[in-house]
PDB file of N, CA, C and O in Angstrom:
ATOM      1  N   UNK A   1     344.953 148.205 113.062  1.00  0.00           N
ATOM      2  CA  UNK A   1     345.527 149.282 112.270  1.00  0.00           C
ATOM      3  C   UNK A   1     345.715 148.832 110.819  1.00  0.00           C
ATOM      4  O   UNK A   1     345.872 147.640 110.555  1.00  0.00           O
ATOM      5  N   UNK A   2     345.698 149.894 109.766  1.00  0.00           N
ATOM      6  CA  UNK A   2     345.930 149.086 108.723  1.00  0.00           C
ATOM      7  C   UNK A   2     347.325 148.820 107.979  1.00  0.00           C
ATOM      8  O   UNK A   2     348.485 148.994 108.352  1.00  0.00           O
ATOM      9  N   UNK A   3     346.922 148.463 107.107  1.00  0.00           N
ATOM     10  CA  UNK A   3     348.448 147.544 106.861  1.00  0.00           C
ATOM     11  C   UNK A   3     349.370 147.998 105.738  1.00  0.00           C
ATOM     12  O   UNK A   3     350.548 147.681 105.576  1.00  0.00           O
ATOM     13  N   UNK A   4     348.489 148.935 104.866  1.00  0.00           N
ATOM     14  CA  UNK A   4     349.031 149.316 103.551  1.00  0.00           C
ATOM     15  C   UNK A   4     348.720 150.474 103.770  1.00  0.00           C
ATOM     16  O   UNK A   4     347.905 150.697 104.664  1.00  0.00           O
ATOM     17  N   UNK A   5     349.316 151.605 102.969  1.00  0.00           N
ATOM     18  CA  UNK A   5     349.012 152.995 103.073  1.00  0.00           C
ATOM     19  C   UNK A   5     347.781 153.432 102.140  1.00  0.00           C
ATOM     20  O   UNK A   5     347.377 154.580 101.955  1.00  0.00           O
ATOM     21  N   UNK A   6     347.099 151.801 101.397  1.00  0.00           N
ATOM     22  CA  UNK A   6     345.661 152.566 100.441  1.00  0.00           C
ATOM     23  C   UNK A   6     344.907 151.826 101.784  1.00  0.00           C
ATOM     24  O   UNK A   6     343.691 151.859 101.594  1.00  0.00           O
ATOM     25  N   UNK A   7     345.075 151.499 102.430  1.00  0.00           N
ATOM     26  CA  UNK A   7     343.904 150.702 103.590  1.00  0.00           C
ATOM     27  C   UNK A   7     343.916 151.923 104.885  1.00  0.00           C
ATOM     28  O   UNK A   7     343.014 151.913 105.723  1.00  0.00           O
ATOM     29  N   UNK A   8     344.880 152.808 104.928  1.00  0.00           N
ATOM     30  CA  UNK A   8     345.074 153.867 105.875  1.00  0.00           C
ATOM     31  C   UNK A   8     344.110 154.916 105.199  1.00  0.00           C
ATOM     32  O   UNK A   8     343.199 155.530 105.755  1.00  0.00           O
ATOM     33  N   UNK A   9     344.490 154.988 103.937  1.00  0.00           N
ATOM     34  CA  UNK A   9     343.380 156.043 102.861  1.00  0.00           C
ATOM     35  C   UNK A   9     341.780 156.113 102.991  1.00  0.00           C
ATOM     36  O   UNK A   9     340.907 156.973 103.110  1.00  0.00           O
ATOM     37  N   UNK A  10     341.907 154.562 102.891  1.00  0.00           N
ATOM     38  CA  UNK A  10     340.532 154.322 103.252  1.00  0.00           C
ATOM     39  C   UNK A  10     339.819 154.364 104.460  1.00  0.00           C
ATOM     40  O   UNK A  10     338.611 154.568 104.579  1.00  0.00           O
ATOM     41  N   UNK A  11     340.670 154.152 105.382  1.00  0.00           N
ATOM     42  CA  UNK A  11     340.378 154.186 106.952  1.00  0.00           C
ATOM     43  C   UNK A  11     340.087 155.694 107.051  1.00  0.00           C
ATOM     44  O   UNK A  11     339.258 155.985 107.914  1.00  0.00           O
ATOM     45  N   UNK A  12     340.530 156.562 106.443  1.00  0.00           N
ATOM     46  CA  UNK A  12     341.128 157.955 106.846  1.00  0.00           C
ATOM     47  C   UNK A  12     339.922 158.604 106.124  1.00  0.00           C
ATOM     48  O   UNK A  12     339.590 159.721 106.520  1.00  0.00           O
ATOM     49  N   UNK A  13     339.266 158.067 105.169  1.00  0.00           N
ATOM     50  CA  UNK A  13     337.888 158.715 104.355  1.00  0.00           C
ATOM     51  C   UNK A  13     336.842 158.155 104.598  1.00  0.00           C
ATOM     52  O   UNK A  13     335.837 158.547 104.006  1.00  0.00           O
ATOM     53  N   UNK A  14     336.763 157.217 105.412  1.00  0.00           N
ATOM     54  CA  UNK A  14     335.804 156.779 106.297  1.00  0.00           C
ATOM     55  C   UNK A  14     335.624 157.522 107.731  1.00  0.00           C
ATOM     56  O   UNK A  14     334.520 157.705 108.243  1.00  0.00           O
ATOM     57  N   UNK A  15     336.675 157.867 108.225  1.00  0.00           N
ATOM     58  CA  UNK A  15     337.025 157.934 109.559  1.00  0.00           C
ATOM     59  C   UNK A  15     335.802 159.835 109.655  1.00  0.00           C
ATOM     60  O   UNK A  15     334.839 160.267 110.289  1.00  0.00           O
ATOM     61  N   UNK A  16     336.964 160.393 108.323  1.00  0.00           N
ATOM     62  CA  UNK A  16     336.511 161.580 107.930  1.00  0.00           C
ATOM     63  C   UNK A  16     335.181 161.995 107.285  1.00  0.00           C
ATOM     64  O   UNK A  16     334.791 163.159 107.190  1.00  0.00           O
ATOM     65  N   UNK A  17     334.544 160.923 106.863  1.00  0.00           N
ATOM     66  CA  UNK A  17     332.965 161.281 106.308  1.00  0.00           C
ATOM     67  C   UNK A  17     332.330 160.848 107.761  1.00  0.00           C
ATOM     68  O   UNK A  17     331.127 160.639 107.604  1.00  0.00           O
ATOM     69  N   UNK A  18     332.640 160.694 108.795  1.00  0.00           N
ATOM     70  CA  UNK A  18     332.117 160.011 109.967  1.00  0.00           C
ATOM     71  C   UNK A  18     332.239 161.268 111.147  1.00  0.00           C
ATOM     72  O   UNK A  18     331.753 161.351 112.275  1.00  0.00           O
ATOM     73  N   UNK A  19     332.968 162.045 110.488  1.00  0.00           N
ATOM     74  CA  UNK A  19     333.239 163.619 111.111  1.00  0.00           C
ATOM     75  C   UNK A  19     333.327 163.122 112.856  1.00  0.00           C
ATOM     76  O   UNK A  19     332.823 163.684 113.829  1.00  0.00           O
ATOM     77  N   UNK A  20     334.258 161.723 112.784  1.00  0.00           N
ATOM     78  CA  UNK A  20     335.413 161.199 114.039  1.00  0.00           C
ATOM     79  C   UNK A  20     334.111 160.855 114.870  1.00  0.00           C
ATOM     80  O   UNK A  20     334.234 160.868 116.095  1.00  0.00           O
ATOM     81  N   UNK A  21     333.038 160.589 114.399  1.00  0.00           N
ATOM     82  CA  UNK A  21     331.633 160.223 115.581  1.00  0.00           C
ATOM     83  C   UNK A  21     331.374 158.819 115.003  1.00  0.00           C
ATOM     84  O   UNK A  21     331.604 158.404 113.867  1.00  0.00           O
ATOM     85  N   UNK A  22     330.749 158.086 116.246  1.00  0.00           N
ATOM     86  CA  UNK A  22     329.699 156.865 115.882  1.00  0.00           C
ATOM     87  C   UNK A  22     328.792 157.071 115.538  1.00  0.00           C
ATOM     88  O   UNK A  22     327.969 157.756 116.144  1.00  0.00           O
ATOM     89  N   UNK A  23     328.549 156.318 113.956  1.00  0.00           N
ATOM     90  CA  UNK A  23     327.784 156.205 113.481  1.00  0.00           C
ATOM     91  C   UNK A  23     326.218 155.656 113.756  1.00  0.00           C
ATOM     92  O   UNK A  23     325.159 155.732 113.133  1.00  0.00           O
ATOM     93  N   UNK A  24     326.624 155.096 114.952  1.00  0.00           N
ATOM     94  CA  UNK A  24     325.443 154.333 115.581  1.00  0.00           C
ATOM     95  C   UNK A  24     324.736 155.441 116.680  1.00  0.00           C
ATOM     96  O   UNK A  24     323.560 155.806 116.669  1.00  0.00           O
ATOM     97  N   UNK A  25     325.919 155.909 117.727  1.00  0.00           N
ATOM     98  CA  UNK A  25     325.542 156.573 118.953  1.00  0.00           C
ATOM     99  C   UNK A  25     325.671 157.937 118.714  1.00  0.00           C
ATOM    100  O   UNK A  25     325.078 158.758 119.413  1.00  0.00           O
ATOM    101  N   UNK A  26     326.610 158.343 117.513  1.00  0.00           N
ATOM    102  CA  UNK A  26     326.903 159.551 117.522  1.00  0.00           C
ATOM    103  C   UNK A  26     327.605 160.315 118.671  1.00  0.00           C
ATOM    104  O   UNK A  26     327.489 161.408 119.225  1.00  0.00           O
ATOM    105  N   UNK A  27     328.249 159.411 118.748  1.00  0.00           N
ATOM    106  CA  UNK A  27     329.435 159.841 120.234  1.00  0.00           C
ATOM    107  C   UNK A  27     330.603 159.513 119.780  1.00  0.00           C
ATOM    108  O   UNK A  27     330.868 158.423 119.274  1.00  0.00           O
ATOM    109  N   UNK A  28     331.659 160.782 119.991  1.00  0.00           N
ATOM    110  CA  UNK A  28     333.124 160.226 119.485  1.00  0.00           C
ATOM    111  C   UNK A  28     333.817 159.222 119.632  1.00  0.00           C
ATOM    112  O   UNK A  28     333.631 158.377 120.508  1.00  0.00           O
ATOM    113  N   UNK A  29     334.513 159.207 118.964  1.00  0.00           N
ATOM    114  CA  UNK A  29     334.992 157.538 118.176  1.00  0.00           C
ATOM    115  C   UNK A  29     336.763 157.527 117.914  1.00  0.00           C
ATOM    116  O   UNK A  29     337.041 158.022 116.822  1.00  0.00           O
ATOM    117  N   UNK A  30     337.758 157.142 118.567  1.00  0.00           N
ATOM    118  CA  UNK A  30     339.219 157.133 118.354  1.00  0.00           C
ATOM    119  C   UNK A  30     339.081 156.860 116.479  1.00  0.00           C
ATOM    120  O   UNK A  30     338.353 156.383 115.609  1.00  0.00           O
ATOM    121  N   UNK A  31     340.118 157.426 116.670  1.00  0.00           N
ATOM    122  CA  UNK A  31     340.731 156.941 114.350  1.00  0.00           C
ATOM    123  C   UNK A  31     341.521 155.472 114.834  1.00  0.00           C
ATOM    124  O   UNK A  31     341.886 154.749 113.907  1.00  0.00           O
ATOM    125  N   UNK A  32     341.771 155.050 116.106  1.00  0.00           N
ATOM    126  CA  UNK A  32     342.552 154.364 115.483  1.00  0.00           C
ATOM    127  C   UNK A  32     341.803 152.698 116.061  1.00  0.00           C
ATOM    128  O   UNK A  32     342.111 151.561 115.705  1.00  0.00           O
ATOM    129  N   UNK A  33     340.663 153.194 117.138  1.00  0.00           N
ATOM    130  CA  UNK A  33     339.756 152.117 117.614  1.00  0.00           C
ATOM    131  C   UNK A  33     338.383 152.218 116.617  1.00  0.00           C
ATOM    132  O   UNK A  33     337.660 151.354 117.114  1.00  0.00           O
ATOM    133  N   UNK A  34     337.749 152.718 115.650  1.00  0.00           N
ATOM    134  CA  UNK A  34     336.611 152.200 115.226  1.00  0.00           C
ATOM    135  C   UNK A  34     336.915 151.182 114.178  1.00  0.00           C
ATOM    136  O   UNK A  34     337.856 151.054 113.394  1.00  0.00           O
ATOM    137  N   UNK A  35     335.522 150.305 114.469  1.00  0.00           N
ATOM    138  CA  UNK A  35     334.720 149.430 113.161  1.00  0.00           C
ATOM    139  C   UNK A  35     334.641 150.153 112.063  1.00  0.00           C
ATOM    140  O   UNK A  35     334.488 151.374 112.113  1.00  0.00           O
ATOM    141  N   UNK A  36     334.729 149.544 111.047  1.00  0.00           N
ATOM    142  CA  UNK A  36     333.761 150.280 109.783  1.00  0.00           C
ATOM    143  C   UNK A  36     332.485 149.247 109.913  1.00  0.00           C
ATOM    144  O   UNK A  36     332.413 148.036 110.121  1.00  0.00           O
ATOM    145  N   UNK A  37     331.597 150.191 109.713  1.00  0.00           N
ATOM    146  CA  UNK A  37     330.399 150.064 109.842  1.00  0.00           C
ATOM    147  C   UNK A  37     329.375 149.891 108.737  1.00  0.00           C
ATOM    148  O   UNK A  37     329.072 151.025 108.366  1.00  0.00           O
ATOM    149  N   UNK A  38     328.758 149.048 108.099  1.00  0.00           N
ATOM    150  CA  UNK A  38     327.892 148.939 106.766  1.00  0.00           C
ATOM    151  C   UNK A  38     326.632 149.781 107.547  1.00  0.00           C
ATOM    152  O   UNK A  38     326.119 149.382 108.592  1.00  0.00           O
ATOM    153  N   UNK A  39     326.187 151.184 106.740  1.00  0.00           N
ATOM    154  CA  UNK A  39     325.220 151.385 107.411  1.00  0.00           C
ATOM    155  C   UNK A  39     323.557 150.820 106.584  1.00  0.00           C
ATOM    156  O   UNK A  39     322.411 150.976 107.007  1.00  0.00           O
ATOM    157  N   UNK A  40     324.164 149.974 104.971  1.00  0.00           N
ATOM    158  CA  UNK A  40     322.975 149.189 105.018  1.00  0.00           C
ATOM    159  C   UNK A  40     323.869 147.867 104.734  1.00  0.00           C
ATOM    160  O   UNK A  40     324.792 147.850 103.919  1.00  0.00           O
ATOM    161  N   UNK A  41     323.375 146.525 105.693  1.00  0.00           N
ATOM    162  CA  UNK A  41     324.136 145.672 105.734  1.00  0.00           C
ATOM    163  C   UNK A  41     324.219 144.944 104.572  1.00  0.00           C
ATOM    164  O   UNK A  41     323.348 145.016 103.704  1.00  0.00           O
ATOM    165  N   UNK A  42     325.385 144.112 104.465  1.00  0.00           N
ATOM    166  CA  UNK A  42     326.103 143.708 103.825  1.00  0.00           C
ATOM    167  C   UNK A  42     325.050 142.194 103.520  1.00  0.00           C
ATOM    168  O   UNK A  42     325.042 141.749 102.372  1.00  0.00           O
ATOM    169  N   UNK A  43     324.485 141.723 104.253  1.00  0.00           N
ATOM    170  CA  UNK A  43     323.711 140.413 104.248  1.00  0.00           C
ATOM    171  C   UNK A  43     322.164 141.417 103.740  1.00  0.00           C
ATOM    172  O   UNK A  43     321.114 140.775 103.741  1.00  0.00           O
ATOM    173  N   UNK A  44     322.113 142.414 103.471  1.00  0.00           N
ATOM    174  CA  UNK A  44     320.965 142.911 103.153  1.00  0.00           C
ATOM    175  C   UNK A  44     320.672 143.501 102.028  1.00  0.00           C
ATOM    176  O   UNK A  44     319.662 144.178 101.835  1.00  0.00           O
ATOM    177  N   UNK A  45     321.892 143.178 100.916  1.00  0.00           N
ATOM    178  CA  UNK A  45     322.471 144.263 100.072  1.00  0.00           C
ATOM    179  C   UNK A  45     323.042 145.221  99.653  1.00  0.00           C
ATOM    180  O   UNK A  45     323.140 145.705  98.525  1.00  0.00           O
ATOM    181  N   UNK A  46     323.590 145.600 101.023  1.00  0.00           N
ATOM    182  CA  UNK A  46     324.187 146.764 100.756  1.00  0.00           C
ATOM    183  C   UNK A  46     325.803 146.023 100.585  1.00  0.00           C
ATOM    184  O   UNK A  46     326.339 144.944 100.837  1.00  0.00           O
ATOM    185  N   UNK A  47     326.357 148.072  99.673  1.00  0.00           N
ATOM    186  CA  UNK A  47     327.335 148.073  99.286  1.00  0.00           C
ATOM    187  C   UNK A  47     328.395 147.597 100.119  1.00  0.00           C
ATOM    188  O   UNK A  47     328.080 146.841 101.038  1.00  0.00           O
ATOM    189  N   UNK A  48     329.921 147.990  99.919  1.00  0.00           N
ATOM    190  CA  UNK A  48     331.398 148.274 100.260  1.00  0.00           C
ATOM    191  C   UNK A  48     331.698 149.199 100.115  1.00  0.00           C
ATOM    192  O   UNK A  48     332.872 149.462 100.375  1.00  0.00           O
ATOM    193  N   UNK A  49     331.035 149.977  99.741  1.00  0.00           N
ATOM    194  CA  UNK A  49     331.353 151.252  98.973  1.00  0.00           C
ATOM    195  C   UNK A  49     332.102 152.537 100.170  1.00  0.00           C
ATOM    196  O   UNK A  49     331.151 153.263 100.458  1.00  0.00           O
ATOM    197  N   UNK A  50     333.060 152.921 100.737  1.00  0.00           N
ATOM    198  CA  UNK A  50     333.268 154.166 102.085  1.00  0.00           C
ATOM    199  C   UNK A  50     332.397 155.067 101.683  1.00  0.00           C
ATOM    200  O   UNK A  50     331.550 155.547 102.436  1.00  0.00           O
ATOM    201  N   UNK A  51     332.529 155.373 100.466  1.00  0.00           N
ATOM    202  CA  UNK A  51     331.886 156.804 100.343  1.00  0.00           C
ATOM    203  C   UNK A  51     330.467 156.893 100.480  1.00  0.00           C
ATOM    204  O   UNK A  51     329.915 157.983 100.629  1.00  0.00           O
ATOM    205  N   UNK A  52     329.853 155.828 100.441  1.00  0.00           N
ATOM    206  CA  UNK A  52     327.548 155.574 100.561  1.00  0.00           C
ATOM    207  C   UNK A  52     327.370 154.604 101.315  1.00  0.00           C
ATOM    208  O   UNK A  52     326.197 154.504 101.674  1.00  0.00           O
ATOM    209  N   UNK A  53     328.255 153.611 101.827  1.00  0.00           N
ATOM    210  CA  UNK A  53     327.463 152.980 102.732  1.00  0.00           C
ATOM    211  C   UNK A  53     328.714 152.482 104.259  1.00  0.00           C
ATOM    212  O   UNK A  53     328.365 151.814 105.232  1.00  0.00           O
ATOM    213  N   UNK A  54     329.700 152.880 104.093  1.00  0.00           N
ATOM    214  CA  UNK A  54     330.659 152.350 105.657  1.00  0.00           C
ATOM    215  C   UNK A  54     330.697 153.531 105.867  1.00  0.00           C
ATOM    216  O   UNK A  54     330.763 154.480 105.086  1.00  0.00           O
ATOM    217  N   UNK A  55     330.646 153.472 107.119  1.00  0.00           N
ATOM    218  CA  UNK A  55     331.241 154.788 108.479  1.00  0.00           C
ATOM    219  C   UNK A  55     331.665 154.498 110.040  1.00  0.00           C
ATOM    220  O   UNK A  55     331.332 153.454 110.601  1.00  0.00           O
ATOM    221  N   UNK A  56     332.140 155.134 110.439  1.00  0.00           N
ATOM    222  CA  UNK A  56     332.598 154.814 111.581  1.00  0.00           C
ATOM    223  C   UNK A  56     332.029 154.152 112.551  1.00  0.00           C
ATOM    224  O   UNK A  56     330.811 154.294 112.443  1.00  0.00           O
ATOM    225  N   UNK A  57     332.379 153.320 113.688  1.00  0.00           N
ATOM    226  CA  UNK A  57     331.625 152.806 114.771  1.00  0.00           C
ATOM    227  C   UNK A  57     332.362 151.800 115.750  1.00  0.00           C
ATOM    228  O   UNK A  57     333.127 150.842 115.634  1.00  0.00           O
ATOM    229  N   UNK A  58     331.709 152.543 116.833  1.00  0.00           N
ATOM    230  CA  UNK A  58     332.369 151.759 118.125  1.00  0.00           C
ATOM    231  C   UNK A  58     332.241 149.994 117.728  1.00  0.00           C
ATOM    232  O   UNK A  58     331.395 149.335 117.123  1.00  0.00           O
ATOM    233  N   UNK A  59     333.337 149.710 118.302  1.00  0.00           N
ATOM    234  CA  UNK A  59     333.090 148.187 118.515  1.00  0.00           C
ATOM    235  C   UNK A  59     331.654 148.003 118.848  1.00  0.00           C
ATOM    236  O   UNK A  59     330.644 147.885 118.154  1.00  0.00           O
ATOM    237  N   UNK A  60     331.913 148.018 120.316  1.00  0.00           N
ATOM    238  CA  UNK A  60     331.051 147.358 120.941  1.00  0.00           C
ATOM    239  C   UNK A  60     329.363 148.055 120.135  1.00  0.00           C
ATOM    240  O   UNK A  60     328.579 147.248 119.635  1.00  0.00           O
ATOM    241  N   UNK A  61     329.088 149.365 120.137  1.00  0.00           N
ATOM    242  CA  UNK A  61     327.784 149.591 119.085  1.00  0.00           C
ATOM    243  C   UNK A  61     327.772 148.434 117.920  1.00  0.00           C
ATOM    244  O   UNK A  61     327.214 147.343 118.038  1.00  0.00           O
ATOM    245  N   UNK A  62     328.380 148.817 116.962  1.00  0.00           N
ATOM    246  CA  UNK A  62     328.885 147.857 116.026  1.00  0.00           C
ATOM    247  C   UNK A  62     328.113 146.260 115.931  1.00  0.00           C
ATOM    248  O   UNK A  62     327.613 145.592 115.026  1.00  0.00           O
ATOM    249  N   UNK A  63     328.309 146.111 117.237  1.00  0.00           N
ATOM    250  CA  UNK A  63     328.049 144.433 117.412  1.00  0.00           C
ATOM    251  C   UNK A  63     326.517 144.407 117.919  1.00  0.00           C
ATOM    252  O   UNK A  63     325.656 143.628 117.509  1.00  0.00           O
ATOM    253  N   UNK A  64     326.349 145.429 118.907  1.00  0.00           N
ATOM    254  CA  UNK A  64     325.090 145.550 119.235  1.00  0.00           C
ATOM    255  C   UNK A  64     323.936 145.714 117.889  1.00  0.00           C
ATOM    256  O   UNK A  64     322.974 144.949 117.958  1.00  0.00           O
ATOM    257  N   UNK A  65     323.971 146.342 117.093  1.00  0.00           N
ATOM    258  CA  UNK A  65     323.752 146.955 116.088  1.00  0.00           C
ATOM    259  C   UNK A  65     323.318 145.351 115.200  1.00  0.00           C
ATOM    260  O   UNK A  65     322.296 144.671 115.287  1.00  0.00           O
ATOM    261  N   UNK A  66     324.442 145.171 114.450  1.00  0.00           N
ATOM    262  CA  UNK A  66     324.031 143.770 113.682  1.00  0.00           C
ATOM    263  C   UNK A  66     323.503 144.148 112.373  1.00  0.00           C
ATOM    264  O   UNK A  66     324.132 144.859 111.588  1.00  0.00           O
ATOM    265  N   UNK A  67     322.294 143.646 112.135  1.00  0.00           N
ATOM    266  CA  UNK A  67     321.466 143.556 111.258  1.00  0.00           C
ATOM    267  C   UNK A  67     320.215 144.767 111.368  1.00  0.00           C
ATOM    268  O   UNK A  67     319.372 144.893 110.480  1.00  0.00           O
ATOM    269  N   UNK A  68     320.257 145.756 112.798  1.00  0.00           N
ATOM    270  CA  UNK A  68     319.057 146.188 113.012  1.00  0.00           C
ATOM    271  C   UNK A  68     318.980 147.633 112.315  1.00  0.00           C
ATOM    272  O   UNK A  68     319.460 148.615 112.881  1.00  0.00           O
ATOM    273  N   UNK A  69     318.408 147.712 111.170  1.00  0.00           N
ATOM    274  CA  UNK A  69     318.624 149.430 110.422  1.00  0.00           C
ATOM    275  C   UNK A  69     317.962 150.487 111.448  1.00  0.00           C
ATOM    276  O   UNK A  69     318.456 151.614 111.458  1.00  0.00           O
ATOM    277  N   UNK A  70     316.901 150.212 112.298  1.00  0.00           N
ATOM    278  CA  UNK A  70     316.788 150.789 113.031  1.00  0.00           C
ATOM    279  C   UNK A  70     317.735 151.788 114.345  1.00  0.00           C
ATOM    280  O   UNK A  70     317.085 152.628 114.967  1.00  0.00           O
ATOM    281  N   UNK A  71     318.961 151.643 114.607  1.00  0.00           N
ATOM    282  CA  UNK A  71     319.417 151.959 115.385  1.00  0.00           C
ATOM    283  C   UNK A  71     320.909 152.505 114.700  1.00  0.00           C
ATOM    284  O   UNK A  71     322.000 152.690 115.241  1.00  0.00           O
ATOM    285  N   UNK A  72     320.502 152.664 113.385  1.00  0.00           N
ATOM    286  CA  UNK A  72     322.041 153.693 112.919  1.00  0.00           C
ATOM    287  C   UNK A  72     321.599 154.780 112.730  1.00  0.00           C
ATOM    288  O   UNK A  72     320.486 154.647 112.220  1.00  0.00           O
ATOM    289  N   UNK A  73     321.970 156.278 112.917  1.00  0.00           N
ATOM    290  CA  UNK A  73     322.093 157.205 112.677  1.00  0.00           C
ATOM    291  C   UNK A  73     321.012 157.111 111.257  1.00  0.00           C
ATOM    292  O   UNK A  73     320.458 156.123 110.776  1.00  0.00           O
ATOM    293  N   UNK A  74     320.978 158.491 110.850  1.00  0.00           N
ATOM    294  CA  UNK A  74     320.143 158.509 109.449  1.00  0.00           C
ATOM    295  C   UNK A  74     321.423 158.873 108.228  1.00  0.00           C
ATOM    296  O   UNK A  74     322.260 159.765 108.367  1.00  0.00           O
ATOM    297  N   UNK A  75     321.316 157.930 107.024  1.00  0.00           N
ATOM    298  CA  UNK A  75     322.780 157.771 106.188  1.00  0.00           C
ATOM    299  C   UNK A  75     322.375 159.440 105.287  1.00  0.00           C
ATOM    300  O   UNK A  75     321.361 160.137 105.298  1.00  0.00           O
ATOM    301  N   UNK A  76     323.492 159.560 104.699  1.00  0.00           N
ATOM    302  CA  UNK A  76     323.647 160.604 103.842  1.00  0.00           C
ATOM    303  C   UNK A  76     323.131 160.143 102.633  1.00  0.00           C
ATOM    304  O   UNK A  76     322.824 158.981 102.367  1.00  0.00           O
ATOM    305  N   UNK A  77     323.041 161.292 101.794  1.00  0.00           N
ATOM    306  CA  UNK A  77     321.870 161.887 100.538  1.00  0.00           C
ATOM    307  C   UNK A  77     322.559 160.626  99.180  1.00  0.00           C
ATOM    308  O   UNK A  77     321.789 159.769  98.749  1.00  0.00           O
ATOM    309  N   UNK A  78     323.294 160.664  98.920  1.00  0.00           N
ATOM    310  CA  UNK A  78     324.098 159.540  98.649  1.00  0.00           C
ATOM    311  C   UNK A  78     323.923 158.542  98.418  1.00  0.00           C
ATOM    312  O   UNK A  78     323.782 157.944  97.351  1.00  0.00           O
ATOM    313  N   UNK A  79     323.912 158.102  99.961  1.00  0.00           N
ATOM    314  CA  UNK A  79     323.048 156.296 100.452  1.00  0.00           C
ATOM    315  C   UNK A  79     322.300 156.130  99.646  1.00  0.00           C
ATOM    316  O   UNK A  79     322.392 155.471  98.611  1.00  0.00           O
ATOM    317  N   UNK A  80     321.150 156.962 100.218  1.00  0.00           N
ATOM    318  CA  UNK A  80     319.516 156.832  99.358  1.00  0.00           C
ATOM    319  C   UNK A  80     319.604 156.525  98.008  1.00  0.00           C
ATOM    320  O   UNK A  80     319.311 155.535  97.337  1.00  0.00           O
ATOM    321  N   UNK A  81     320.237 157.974  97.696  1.00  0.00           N
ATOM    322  CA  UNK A  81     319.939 157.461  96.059  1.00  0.00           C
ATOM    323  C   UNK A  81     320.596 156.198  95.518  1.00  0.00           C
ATOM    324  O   UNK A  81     320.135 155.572  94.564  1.00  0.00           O
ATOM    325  N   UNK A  82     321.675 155.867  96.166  1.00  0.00           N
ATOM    326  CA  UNK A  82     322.334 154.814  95.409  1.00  0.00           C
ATOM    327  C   UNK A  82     321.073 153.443  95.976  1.00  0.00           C
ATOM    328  O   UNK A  82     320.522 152.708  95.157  1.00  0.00           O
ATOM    329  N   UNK A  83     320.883 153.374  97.144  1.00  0.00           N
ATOM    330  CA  UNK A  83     319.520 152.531  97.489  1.00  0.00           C
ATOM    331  C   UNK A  83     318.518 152.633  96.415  1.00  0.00           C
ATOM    332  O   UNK A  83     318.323 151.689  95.649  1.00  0.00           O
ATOM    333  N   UNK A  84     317.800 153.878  96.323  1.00  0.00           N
ATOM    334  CA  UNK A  84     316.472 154.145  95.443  1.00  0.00           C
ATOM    335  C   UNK A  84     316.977 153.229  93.599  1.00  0.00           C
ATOM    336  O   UNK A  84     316.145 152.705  92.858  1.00  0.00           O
ATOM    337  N   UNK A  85     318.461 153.307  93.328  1.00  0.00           N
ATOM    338  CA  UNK A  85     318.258 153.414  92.166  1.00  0.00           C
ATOM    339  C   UNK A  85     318.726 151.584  92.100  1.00  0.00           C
ATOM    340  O   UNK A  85     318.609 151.124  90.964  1.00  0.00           O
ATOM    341  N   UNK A  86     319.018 150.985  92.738  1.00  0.00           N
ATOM    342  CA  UNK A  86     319.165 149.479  93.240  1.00  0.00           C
ATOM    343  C   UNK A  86     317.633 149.160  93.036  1.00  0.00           C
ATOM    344  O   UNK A  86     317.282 148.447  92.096  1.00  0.00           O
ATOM    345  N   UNK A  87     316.925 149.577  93.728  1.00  0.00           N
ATOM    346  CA  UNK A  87     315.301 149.357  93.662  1.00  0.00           C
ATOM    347  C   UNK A  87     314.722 149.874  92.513  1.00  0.00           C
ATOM    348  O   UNK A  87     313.504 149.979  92.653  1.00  0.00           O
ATOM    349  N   UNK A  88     315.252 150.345  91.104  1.00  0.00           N
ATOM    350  CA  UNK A  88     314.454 150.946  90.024  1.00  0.00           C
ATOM    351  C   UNK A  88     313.944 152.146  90.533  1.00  0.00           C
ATOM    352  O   UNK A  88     313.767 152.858  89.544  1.00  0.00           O
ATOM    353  N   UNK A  89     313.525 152.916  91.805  1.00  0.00           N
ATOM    354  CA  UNK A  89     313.317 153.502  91.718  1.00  0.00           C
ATOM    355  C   UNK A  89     313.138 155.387  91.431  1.00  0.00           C
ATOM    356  O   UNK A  89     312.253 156.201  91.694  1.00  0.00           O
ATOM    357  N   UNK A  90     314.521 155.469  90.752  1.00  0.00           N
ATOM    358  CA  UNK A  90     315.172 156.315  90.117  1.00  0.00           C
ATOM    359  C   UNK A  90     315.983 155.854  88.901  1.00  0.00           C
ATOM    360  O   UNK A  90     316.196 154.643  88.839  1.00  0.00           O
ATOM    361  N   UNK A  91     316.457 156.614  87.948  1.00  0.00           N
ATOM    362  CA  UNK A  91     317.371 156.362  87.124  1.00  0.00           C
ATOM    363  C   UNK A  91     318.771 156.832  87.342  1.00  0.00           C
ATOM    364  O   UNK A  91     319.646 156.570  86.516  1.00  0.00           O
TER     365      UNK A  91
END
């Protein structure tokens, strides 16, 4: 659980751009049992960011999951661009 009421904020706008589902399985998800989830990893470049790249996720998905981009859900409009423009390939 979190510990400060801006770490509840954040839990709570994660929890809520995750519209209370796993991000991985897309099967509901407790507010007060999920992971946050990098849906492009963190060892891969991706952000911290709640709002473009964490969302909800079961533990156990979570762990299964890892490193494999293959097996998350497809990220929001967002993601991408903030991806595309990391790569030059937008401004």
């Amino acid at each position: 659980m979190p510990k400060t009421f801006t770490e509840y904020l954040e839990r709570k706008l994660i929890y809520d751009l995750s519209g209370g589902k796993c991000h991985i399985c897309n099967q509901p998800v407790s507010f007060d049992e999920f992971e946050k989830e990098h849906v492009f990893p963190k060892s891969l470049g991706g952000s911290n960011s709640p709002v473009t790249n964490i969302r909800a996720a079961h533990q156990f998905c979570n762990s299964q999951k890892s490193d494999d981009l293959t097996q998350s859900q497809p990220p929001d409009a967002l993601y991408f661009m903030e991806f595309a423009q990391k790569l030059g390939l937008v401004n």
